[in-house]
CHARMM-style PDB file with segment names, atoms N, HN, CA, C and O in Angstrom:
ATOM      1  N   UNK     1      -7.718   4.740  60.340  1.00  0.00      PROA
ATOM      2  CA  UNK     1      -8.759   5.675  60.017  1.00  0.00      PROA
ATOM      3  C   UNK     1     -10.079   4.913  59.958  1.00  0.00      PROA
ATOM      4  O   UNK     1     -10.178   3.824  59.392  1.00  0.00      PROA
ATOM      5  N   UNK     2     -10.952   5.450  60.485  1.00  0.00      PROA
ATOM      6  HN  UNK     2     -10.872   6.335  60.944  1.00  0.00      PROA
ATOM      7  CA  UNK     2     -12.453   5.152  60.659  1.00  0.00      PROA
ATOM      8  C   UNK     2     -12.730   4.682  59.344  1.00  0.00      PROA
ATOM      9  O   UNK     2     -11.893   4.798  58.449  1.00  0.00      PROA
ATOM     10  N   UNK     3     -13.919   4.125  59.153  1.00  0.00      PROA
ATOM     11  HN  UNK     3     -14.598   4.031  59.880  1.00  0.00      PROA
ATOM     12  CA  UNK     3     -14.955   4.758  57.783  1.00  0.00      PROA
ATOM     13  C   UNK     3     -15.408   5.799  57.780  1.00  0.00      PROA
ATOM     14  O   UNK     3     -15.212   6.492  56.782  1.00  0.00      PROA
ATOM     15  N   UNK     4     -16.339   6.427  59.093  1.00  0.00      PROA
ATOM     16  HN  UNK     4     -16.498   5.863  59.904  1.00  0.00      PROA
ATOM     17  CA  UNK     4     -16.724   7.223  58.683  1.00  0.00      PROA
ATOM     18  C   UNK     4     -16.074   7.973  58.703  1.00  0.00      PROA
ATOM     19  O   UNK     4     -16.267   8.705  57.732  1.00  0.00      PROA
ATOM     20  N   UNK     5     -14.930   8.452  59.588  1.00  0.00      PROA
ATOM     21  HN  UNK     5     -14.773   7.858  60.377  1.00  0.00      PROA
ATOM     22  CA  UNK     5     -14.246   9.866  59.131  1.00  0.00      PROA
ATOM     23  C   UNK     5     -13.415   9.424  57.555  1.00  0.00      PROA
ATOM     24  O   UNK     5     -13.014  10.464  57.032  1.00  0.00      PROA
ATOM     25  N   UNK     6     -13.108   8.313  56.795  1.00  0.00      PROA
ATOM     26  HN  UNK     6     -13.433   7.468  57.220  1.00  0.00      PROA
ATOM     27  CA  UNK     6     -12.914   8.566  55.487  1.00  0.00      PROA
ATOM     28  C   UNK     6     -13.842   8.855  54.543  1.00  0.00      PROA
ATOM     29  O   UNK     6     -13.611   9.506  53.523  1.00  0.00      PROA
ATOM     30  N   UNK     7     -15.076   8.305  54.910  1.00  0.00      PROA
ATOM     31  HN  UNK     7     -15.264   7.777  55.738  1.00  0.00      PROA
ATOM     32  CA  UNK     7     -16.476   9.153  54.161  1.00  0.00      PROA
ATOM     33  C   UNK     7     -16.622  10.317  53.965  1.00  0.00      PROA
ATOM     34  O   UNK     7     -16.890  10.979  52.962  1.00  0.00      PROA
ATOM     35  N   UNK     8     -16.364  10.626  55.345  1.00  0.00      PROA
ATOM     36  HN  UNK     8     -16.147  10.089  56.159  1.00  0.00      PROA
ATOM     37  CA  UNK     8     -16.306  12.427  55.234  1.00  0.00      PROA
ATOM     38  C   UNK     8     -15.378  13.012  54.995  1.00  0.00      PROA
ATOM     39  O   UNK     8     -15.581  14.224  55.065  1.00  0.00      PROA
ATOM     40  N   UNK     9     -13.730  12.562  54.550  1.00  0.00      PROA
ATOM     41  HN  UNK     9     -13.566  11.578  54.494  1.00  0.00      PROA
ATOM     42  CA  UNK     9     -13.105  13.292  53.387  1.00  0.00      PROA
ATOM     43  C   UNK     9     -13.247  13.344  52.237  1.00  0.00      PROA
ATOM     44  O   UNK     9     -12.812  14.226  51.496  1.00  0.00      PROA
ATOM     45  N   UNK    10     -14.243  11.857  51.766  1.00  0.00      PROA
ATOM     46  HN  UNK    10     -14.596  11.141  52.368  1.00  0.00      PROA
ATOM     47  CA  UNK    10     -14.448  11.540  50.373  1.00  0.00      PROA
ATOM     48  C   UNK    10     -15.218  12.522  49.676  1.00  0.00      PROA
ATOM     49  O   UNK    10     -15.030  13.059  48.585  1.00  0.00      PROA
ATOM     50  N   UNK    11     -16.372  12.683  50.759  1.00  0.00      PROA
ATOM     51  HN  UNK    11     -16.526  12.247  51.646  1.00  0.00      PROA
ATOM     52  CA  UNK    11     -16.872  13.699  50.670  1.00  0.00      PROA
ATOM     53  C   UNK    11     -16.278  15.279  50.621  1.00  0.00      PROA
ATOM     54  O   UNK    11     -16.590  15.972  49.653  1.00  0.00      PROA
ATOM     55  N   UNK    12     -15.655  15.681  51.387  1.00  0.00      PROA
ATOM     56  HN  UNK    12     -15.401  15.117  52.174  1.00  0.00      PROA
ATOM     57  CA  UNK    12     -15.553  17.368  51.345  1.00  0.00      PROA
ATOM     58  C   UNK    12     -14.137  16.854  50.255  1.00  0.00      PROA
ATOM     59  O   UNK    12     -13.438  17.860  50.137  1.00  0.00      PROA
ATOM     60  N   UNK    13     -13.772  16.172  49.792  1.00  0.00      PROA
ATOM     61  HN  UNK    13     -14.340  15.355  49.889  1.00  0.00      PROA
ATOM     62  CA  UNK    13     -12.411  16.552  48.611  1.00  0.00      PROA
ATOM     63  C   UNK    13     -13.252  17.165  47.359  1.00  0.00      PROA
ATOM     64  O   UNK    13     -12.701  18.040  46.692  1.00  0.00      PROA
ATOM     65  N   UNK    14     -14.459  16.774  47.041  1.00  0.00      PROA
ATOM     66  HN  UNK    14     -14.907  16.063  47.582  1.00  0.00      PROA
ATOM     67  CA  UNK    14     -14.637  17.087  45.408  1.00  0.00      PROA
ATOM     68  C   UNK    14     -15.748  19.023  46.017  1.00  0.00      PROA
ATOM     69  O   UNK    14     -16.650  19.578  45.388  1.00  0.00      PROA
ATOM     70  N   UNK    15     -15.222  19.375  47.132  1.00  0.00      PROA
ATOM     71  HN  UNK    15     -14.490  18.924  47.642  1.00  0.00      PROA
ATOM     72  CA  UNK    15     -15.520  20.167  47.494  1.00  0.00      PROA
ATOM     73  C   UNK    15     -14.791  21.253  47.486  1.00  0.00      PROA
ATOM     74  O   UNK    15     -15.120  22.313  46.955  1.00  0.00      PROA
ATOM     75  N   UNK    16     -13.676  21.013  48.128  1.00  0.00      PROA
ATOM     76  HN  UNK    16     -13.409  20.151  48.559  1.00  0.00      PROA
ATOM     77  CA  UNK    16     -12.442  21.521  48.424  1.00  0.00      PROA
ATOM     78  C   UNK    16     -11.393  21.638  47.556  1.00  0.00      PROA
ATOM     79  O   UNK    16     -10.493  22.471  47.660  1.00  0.00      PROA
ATOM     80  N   UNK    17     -11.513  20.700  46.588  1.00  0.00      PROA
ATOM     81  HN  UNK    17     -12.244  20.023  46.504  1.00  0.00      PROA
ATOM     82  CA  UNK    17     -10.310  20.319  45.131  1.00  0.00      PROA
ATOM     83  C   UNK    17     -10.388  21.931  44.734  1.00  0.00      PROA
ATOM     84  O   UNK    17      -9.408  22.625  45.002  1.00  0.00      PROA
ATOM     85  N   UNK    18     -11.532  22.523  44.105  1.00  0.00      PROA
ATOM     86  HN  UNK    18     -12.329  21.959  43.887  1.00  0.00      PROA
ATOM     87  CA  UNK    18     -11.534  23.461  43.159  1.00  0.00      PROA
ATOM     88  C   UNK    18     -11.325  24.565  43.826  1.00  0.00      PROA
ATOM     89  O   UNK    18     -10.587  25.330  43.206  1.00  0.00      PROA
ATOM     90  N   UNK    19     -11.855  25.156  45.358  1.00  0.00      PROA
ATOM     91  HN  UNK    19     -12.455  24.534  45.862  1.00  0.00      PROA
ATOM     92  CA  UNK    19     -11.875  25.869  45.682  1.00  0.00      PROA
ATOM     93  C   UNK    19      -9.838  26.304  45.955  1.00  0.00      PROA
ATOM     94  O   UNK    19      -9.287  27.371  45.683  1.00  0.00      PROA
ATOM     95  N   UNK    20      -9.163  24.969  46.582  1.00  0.00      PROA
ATOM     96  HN  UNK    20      -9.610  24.102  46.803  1.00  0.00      PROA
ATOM     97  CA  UNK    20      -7.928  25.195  46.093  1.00  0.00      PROA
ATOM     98  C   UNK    20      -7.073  25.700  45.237  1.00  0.00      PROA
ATOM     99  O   UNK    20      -6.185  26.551  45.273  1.00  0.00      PROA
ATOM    100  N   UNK    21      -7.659  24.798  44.243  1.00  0.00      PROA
ATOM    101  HN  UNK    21      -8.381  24.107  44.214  1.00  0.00      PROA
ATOM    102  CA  UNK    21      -7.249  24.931  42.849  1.00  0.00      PROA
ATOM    103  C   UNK    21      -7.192  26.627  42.361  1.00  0.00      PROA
ATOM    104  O   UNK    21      -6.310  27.102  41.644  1.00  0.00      PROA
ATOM    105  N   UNK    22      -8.300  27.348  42.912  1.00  0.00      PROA
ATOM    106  HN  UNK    22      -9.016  26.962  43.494  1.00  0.00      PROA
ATOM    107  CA  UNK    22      -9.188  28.441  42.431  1.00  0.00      PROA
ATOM    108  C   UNK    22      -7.378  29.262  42.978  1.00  0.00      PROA
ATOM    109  O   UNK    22      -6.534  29.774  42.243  1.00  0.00      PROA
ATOM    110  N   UNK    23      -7.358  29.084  44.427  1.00  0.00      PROA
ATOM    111  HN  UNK    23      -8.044  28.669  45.024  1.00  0.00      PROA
ATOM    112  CA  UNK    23      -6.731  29.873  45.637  1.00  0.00      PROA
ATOM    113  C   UNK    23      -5.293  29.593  44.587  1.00  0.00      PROA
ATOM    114  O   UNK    23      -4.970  30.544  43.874  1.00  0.00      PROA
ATOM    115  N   UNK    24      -4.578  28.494  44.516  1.00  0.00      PROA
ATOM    116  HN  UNK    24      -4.841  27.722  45.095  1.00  0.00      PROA
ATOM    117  CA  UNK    24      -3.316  27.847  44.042  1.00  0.00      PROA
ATOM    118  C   UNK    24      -3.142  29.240  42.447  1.00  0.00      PROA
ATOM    119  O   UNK    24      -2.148  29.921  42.193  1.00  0.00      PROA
ATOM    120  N   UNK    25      -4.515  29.220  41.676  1.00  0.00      PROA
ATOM    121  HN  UNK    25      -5.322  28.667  41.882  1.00  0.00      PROA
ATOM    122  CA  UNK    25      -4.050  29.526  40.656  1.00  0.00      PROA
ATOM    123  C   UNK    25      -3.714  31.403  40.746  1.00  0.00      PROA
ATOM    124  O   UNK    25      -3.022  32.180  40.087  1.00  0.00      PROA
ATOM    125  N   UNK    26      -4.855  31.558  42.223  1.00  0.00      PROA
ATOM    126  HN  UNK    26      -5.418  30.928  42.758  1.00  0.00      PROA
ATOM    127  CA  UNK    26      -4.525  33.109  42.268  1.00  0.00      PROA
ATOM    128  C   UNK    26      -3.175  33.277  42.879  1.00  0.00      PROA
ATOM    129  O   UNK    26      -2.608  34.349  42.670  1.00  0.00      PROA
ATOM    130  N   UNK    27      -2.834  32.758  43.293  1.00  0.00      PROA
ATOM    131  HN  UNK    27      -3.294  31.887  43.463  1.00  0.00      PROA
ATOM    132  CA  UNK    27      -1.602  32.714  43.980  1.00  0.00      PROA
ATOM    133  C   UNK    27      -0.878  32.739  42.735  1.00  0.00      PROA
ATOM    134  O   UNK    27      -0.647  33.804  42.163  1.00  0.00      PROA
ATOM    135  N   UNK    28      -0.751  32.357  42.582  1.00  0.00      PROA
ATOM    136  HN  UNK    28      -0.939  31.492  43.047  1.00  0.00      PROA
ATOM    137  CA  UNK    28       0.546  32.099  41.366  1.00  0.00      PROA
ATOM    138  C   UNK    28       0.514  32.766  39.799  1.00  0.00      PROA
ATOM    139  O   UNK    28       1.470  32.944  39.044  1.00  0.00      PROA
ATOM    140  N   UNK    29      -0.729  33.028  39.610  1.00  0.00      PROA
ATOM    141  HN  UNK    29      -1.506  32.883  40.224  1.00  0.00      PROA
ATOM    142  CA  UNK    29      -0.675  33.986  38.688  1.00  0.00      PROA
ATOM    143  C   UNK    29      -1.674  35.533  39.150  1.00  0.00      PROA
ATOM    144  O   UNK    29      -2.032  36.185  38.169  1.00  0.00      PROA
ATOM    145  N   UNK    30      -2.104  36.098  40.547  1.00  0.00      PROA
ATOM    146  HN  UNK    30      -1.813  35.569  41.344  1.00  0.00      PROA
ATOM    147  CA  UNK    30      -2.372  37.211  40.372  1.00  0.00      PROA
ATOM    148  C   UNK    30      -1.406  38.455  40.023  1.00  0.00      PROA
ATOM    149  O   UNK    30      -0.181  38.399  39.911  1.00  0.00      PROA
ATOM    150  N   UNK    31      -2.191  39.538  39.882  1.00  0.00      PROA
ATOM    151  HN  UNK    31      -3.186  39.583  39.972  1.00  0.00      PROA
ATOM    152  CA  UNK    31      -1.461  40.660  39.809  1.00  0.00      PROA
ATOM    153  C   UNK    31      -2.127  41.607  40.628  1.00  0.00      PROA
ATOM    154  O   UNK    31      -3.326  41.761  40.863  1.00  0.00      PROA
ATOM    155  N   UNK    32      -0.862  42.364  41.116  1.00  0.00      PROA
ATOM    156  HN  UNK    32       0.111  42.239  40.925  1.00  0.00      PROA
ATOM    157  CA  UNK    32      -1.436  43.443  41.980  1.00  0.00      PROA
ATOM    158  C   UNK    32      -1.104  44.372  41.241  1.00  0.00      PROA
ATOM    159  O   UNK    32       0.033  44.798  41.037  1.00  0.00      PROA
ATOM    160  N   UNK    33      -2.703  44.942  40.542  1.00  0.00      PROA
ATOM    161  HN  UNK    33      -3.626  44.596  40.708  1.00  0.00      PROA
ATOM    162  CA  UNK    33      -2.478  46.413  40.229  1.00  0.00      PROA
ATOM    163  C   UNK    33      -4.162  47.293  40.604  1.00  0.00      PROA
ATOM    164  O   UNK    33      -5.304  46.873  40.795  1.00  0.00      PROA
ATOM    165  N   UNK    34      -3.559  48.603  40.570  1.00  0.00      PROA
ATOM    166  HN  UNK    34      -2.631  48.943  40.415  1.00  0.00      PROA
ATOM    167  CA  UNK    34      -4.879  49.555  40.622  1.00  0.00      PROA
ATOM    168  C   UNK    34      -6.008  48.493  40.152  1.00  0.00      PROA
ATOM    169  O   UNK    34      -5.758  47.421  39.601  1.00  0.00      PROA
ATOM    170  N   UNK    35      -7.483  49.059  40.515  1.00  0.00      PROA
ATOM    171  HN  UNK    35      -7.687  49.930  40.962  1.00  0.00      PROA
ATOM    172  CA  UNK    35      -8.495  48.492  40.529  1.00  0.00      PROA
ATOM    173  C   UNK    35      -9.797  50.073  40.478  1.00  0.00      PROA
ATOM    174  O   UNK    35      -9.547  51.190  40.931  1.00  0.00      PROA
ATOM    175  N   UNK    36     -10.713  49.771  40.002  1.00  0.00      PROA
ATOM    176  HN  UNK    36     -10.916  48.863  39.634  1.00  0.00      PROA
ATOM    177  CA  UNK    36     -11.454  51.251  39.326  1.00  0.00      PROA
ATOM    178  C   UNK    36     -10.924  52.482  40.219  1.00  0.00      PROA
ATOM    179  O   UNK    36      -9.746  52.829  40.144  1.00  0.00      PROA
ATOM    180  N   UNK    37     -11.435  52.839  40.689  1.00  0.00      PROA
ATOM    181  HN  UNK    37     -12.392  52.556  40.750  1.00  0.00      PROA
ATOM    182  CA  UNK    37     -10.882  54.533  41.305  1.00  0.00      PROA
ATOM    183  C   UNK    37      -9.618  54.354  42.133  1.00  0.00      PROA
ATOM    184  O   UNK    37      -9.225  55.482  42.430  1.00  0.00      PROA
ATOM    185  N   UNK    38      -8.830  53.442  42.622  1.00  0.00      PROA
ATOM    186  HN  UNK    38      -9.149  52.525  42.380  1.00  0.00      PROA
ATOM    187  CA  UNK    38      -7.178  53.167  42.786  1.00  0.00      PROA
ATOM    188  C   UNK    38      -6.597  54.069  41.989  1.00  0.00      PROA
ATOM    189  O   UNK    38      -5.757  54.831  42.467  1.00  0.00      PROA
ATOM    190  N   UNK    39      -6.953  54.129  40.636  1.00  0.00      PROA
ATOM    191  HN  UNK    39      -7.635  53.510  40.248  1.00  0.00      PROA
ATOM    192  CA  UNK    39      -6.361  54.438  39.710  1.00  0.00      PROA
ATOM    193  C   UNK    39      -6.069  56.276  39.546  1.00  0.00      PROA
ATOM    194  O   UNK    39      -5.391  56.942  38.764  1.00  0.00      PROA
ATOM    195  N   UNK    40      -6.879  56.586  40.601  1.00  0.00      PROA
ATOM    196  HN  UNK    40      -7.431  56.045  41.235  1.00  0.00      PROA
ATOM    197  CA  UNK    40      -7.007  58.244  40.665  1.00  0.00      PROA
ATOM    198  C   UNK    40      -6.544  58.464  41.552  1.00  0.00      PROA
ATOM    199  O   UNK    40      -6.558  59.689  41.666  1.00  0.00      PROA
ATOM    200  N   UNK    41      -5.938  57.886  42.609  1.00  0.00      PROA
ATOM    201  HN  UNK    41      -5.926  56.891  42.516  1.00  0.00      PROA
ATOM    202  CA  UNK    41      -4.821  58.392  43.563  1.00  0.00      PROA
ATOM    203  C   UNK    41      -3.445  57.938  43.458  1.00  0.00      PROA
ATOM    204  O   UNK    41      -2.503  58.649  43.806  1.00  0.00      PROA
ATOM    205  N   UNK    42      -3.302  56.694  42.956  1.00  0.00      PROA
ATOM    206  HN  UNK    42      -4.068  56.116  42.673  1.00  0.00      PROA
ATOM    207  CA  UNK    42      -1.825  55.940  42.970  1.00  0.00      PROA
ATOM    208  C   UNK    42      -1.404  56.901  41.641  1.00  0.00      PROA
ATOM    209  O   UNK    42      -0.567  57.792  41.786  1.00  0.00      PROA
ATOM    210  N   UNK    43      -2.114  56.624  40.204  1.00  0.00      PROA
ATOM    211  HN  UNK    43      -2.794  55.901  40.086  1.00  0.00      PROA
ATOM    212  CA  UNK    43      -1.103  57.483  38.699  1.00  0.00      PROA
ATOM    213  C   UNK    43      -0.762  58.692  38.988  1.00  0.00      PROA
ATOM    214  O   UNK    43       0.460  58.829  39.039  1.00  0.00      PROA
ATOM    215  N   UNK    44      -1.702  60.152  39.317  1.00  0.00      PROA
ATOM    216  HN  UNK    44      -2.695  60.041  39.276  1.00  0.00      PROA
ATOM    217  CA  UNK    44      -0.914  61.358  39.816  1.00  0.00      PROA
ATOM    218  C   UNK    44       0.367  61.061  40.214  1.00  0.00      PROA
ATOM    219  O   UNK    44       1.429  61.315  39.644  1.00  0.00      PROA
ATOM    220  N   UNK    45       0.099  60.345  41.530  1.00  0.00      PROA
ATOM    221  HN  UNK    45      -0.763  60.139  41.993  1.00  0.00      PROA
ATOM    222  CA  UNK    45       2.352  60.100  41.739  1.00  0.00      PROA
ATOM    223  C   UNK    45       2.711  59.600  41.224  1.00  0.00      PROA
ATOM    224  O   UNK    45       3.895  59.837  41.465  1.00  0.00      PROA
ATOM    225  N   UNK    46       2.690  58.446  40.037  1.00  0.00      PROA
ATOM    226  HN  UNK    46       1.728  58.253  39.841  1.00  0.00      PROA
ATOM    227  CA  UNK    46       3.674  58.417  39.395  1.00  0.00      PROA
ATOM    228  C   UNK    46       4.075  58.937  38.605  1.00  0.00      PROA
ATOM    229  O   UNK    46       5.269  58.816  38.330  1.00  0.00      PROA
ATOM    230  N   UNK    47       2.934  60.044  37.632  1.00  0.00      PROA
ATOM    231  HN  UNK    47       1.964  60.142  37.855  1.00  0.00      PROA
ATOM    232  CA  UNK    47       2.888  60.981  36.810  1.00  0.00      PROA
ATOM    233  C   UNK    47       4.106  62.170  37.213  1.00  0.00      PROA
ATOM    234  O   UNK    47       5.032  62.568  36.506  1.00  0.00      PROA
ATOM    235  N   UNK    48       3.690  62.614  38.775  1.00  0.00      PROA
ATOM    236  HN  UNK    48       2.937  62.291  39.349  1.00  0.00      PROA
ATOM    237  CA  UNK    48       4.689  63.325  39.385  1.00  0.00      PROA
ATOM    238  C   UNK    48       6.075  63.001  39.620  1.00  0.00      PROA
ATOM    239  O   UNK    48       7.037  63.767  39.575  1.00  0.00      PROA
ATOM    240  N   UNK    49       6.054  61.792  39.870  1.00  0.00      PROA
ATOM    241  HN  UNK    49       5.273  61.169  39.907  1.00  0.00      PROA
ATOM    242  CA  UNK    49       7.546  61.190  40.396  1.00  0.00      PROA
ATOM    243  C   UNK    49       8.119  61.198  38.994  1.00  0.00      PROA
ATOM    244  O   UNK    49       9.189  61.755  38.751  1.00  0.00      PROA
ATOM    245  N   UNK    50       7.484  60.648  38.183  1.00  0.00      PROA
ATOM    246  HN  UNK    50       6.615  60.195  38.381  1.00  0.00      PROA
ATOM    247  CA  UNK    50       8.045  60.730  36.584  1.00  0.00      PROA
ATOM    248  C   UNK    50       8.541  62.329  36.068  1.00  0.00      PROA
ATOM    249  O   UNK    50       9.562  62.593  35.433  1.00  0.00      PROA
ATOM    250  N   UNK    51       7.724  63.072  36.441  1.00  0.00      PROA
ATOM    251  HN  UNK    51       6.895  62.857  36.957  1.00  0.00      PROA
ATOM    252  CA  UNK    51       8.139  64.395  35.727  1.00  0.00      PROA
ATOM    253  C   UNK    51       9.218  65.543  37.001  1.00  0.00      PROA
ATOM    254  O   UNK    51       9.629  66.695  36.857  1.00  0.00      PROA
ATOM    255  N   UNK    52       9.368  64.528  38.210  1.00  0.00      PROA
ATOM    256  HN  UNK    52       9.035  63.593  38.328  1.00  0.00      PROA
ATOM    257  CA  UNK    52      10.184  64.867  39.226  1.00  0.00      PROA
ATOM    258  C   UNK    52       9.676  66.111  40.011  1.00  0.00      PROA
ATOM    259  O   UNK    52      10.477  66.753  40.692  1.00  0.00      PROA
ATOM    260  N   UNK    53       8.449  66.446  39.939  1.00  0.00      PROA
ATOM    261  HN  UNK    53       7.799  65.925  39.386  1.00  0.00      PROA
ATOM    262  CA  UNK    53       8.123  67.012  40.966  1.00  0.00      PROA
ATOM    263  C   UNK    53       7.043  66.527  42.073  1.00  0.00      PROA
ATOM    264  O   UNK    53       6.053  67.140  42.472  1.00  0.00      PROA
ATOM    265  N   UNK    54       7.361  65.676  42.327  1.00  0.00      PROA
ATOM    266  HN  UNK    54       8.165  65.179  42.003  1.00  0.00      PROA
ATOM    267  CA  UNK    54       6.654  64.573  43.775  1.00  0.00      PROA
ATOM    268  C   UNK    54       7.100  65.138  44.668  1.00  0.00      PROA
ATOM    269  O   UNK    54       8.304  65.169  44.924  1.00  0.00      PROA
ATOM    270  N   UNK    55       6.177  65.715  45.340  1.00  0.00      PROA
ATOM    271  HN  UNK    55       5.199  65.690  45.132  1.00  0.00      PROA
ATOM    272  CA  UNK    55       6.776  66.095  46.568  1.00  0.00      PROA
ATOM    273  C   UNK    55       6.044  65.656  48.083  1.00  0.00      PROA
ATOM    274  O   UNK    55       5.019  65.005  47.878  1.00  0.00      PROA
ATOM    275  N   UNK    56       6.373  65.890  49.717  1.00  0.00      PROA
ATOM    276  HN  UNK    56       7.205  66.418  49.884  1.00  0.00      PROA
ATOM    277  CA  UNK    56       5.873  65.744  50.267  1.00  0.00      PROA
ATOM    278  C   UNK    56       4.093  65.654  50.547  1.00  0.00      PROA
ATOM    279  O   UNK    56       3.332  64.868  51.112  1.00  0.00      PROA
ATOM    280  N   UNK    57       3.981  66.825  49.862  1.00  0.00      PROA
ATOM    281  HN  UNK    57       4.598  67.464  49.403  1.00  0.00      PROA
ATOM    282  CA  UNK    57       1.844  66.768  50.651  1.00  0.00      PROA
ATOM    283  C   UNK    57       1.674  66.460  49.474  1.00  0.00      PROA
ATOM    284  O   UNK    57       0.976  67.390  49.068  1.00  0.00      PROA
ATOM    285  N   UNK    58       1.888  65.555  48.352  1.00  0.00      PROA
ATOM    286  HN  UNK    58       2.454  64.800  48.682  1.00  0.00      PROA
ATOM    287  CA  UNK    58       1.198  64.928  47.310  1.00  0.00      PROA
ATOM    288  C   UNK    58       0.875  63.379  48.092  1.00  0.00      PROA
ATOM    289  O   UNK    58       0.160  62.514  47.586  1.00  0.00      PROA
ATOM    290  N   UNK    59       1.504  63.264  49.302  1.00  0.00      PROA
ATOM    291  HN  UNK    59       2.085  63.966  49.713  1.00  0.00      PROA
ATOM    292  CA  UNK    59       0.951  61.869  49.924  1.00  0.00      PROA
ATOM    293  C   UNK    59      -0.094  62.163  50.831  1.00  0.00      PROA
ATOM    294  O   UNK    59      -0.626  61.148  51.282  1.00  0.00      PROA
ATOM    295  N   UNK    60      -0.497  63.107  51.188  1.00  0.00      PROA
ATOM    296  HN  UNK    60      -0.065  63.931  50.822  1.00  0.00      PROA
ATOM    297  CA  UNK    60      -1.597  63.750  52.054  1.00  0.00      PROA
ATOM    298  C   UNK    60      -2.645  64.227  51.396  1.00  0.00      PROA
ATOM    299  O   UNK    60      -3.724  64.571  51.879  1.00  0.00      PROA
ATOM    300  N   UNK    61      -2.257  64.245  50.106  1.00  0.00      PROA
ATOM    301  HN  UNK    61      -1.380  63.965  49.714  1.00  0.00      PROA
ATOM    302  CA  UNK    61      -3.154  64.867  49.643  1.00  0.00      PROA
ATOM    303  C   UNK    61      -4.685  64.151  49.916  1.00  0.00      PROA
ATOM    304  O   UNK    61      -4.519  62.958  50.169  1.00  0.00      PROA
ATOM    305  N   UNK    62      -6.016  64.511  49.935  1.00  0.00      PROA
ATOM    306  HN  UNK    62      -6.151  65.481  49.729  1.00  0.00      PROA
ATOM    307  CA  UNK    62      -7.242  63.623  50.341  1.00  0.00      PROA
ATOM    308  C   UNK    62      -7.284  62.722  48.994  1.00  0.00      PROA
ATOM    309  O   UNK    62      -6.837  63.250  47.975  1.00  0.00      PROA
ATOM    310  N   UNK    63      -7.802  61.362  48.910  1.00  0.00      PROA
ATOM    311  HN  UNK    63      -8.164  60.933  49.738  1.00  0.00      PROA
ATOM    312  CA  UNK    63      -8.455  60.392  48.153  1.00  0.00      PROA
ATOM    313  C   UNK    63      -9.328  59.616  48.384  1.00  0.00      PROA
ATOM    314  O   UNK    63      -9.135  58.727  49.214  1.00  0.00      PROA
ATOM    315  N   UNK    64     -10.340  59.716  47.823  1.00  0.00      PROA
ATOM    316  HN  UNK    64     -10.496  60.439  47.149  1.00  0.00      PROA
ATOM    317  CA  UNK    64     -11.819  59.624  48.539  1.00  0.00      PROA
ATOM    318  C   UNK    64     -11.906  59.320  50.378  1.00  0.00      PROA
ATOM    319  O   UNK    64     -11.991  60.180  51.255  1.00  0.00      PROA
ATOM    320  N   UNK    65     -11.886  58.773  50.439  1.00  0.00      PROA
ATOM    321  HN  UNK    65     -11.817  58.074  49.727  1.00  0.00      PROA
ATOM    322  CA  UNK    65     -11.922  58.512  51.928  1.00  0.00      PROA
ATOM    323  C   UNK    65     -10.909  58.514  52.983  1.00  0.00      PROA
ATOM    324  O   UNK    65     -11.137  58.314  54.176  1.00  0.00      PROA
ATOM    325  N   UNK    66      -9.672  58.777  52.404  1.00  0.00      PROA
ATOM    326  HN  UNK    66      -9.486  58.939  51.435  1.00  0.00      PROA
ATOM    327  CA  UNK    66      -8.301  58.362  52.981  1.00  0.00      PROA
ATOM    328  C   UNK    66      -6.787  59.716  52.252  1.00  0.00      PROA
ATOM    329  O   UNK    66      -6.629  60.610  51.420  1.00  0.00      PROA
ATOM    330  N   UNK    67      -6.237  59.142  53.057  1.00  0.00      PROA
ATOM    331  HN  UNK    67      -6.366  58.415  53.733  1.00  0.00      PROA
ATOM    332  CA  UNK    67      -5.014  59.848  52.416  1.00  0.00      PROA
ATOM    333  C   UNK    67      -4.084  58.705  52.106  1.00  0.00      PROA
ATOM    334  O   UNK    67      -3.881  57.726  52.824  1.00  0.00      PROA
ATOM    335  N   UNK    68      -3.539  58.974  50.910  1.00  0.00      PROA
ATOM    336  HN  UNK    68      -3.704  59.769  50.326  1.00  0.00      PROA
ATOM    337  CA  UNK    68      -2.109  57.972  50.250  1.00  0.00      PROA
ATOM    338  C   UNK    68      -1.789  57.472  50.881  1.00  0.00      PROA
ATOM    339  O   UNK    68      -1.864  56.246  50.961  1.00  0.00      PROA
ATOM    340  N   UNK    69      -1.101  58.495  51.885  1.00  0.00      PROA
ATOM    341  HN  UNK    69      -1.041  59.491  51.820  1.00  0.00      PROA
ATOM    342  CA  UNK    69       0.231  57.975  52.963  1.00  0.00      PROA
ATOM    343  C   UNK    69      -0.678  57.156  53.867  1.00  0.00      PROA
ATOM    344  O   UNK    69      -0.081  56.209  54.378  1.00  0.00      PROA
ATOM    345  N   UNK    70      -1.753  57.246  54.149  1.00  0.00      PROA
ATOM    346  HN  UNK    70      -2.239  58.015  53.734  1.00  0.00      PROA
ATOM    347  CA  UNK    70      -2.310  56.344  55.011  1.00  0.00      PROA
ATOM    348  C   UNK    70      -3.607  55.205  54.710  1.00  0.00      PROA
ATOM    349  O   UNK    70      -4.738  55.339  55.180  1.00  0.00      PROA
ATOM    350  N   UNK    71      -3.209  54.179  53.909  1.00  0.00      PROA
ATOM    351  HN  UNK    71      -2.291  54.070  53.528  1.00  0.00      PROA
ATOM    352  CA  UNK    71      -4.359  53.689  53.098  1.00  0.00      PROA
ATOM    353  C   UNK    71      -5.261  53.099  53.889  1.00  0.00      PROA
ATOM    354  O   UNK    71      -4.861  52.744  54.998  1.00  0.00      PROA
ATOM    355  N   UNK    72      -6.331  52.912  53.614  1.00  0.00      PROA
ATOM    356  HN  UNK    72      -6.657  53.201  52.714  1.00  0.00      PROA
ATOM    357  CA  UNK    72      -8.060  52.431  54.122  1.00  0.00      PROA
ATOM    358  C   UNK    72      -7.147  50.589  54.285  1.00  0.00      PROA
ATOM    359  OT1 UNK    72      -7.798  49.607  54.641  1.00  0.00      PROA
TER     360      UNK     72
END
């Protein structure tokens, strides 16, 4: 290995460390849930599926821009 191409890892590591680090920790501890208005199309069905009347055009139904069955 060169110098200079080890210069220029020396360089981009205290660059790159955290942004990893950042990625490593979402990885491993995110969660996937609803997020602000998510929350007004995904709960109805489960509300429904819970009280057992979910039915077909509750996935068609419109949500802001999209339908359930077919997400943005």
């Amino acid at each position: 290995m060169t110098l200079k191409r080890s210069r220029t890892l020396a360089e981009l590591l205290p660059i790159a460390a955290p942004l990893l680090l950042i990625g490593l920790l979402i990885f491993r501890n995110g969660v996937d849930t609803p997020f602000w208005d998510e929350w007004d199309g995904t709960a109805p069905l489960f509300e429904k599926m819970a009280a057992g009347t979910l039915g077909f055009a509750d996935f068609f139904a419109q949500h802001n821009e999209h339908r359930i069955l077919f997400p943005d």
